[in-house]
C-alpha positions in Angstrom: -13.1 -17.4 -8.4 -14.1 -13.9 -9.3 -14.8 -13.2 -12.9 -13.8 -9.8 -14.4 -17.6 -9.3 -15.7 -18.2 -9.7 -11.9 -15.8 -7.0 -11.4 -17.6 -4.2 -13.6 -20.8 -5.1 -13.1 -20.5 -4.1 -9.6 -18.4 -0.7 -10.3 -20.8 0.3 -13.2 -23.1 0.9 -9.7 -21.0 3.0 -7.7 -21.4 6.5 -7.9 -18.2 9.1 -8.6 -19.4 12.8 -7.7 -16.1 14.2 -9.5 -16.9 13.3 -12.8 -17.5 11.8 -16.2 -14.1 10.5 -16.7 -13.1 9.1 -13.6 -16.6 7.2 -13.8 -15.8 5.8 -16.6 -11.7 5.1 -14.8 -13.6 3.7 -12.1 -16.2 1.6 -14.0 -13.9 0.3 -16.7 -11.0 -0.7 -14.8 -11.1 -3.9 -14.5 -10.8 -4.1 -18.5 -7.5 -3.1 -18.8 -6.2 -4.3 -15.1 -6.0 -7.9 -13.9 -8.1 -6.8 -10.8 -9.6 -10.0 -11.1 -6.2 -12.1 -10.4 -5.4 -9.9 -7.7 -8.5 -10.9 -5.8 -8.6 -14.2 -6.7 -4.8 -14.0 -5.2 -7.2 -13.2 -1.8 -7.5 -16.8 -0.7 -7.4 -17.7 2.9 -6.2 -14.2 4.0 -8.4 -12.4 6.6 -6.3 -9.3 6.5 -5.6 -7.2 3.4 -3.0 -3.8 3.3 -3.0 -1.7 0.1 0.1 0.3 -0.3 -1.1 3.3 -2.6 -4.9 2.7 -1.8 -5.8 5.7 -3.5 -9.8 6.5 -3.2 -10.0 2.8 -2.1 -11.5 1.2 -5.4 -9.4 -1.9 -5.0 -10.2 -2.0 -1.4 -13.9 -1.4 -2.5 -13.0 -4.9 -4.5 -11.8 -7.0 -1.9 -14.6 -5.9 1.1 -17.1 -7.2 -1.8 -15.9 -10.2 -3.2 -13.7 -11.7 -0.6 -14.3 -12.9 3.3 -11.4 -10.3 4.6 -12.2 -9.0 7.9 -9.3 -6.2 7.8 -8.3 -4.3 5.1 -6.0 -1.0 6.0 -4.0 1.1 3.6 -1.8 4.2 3.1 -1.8 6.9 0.4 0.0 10.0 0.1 -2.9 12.5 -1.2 -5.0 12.8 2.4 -8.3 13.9 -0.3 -7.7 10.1 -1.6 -7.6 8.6 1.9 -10.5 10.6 2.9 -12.5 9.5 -0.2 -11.4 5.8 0.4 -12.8 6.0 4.2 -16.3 7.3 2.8 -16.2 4.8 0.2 -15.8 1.4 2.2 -18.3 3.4 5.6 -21.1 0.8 4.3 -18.9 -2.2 4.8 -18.0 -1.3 8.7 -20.3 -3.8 9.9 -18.7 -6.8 7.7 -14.6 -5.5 7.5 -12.5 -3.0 10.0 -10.9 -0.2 8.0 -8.0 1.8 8.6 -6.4 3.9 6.0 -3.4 6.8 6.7 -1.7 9.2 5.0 1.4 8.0 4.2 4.7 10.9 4.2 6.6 9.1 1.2 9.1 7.9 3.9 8.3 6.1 6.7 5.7 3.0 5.9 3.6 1.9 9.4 5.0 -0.6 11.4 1.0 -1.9 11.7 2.0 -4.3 8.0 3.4 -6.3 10.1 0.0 -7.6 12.0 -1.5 -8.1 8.0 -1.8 -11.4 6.3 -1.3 -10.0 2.7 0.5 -6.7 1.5 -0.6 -5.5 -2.1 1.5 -3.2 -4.3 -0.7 -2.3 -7.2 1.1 -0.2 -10.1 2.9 2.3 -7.5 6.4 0.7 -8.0 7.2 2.4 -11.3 5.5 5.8 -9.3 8.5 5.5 -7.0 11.6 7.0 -8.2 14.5 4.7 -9.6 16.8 4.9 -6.6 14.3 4.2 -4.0 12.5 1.0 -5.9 14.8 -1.6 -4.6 15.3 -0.1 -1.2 11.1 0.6 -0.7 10.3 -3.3 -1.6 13.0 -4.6 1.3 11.0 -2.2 3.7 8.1 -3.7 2.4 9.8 -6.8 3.4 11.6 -5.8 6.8 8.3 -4.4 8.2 6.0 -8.2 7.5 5.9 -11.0 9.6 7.3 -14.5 8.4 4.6 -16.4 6.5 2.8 -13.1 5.6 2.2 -12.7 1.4 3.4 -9.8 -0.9 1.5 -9.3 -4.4 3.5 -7.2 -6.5 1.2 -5.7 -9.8 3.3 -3.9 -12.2 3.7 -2.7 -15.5 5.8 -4.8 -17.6 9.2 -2.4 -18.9 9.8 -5.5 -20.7 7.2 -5.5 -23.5 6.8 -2.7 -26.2 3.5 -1.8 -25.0 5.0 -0.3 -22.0 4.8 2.9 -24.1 1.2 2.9 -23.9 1.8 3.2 -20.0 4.1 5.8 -19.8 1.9 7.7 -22.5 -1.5 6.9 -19.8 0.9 7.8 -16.9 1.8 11.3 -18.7 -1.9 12.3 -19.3 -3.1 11.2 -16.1 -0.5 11.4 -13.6 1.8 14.3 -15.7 5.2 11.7 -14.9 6.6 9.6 -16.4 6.9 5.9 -15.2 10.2 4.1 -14.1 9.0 0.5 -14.9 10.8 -2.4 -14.3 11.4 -5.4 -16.8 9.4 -8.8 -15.2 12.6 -10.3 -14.9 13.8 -7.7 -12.7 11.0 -7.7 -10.2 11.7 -11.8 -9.9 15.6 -11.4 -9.3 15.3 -8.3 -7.0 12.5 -10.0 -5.0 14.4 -13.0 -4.7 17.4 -10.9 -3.5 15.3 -9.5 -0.8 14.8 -12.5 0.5 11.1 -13.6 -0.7 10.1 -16.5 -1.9 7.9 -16.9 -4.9 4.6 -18.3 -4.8 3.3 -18.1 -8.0 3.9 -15.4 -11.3 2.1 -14.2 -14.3 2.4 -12.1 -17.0 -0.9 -10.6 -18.6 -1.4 -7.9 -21.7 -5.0 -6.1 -21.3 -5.7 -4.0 -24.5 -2.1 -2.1 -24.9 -0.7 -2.4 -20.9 1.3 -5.2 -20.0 0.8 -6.7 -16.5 3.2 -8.7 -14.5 1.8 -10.1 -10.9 4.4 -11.9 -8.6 3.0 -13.3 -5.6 5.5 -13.4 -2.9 5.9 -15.1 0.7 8.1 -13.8 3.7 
């Protein structure tokens, strides 16, 4: 089992060449995220997709402190998929990468040859009319048997405010978050099964994790 110390330990080595403060996003993460759960979620899996990869810090994560063989991934900004590439170059002899740009519509049909499909804090990026419709695509597209993690931000809990307040500073939007409850009945609806479910507060965010099977 990973430990969170584990977690930033390693980042606080990793150089970011576009500044102070996303060194310290990218060093410091794991303090108010349950990155830690999420891998430890890993288990058995030997292939790992990332919907909303970004530069590929998460992905960075799981080449390190798992035994994945795969790990692929689509973001909209081509800069962050570029910068995820360059990031995860000196793991290319231990994993095989492949991470796309992603047009906001059409997800790749490749999910459906992963073991385990992570959506990390993206769902409340998405706007309110396409949530619903986005996680049964998620769900169309994987194979029977495959795992879904789905990482939010709890709408549910006061501290949600301190989200939408981060999400306004650093992404200029604000969030459409979903209550906890609501992820578990429109999951269900879908047609997935739950594994396993947490909720967790880090500092002032609220984190729900539902792990999910097809």
């Amino acid at each position: 089992m990973v430990k969170q110390s584990e977690l930033v330990d390693f980042l606080k080595k990793q150089n970011v060449t576009s500044g102070f403060l996303d060194q310290l996003k990218v060093n410091y993460r794991p303090l108010i995220c349950p990155l830690d759960e999420l891998i430890n979620n890993i288990g058995s899996a030997e292939s790992v997709f990332d919907i909303g990869c970004g530069s590929g810090q998460f992905a960075l994560l799981i080449a390190e402190f798992s035994n994945v063989k795969r790990i692929g991934g689509v973001e909209i900004d081509e800069r962050l998929v570029n910068n995820a590439r360059k990031l995860l170059a000196p793991y290319s002899g231990k994993v095989q990468i492949d991470f796309n740009a992603y047009d906001g519509s059409a997800l790749p049909a490749s999910i459906g040859t992963y073991d385990l499909i992570f959506l990390v804090d993206v769902l409340h990026h998405i706007p309110k009319k396409f949530q619903a419709g986005f996680l049964a695509k998620v769900y169309s597209l994987m194979r029977p048997g495959a795992r879904f993690v789905l990482k939010d931000i709890d709408a549910s809990s006061p501290f949600v405010l301190s989200n939408k307040m981060h999400d306004m500073v650093f992404a200029r939007e604000i969030g459409n978050e979903w209550p906890y409850e609501r992820a578990m009945k429109v999951t269900r609806e879908i047609g997935f099964k739950v594994v396993d479910s947490s909720k967790r507060r880090m500092y002032v965010y609220p984190h729900y994790t539902i792990a999910l099977e097809k």
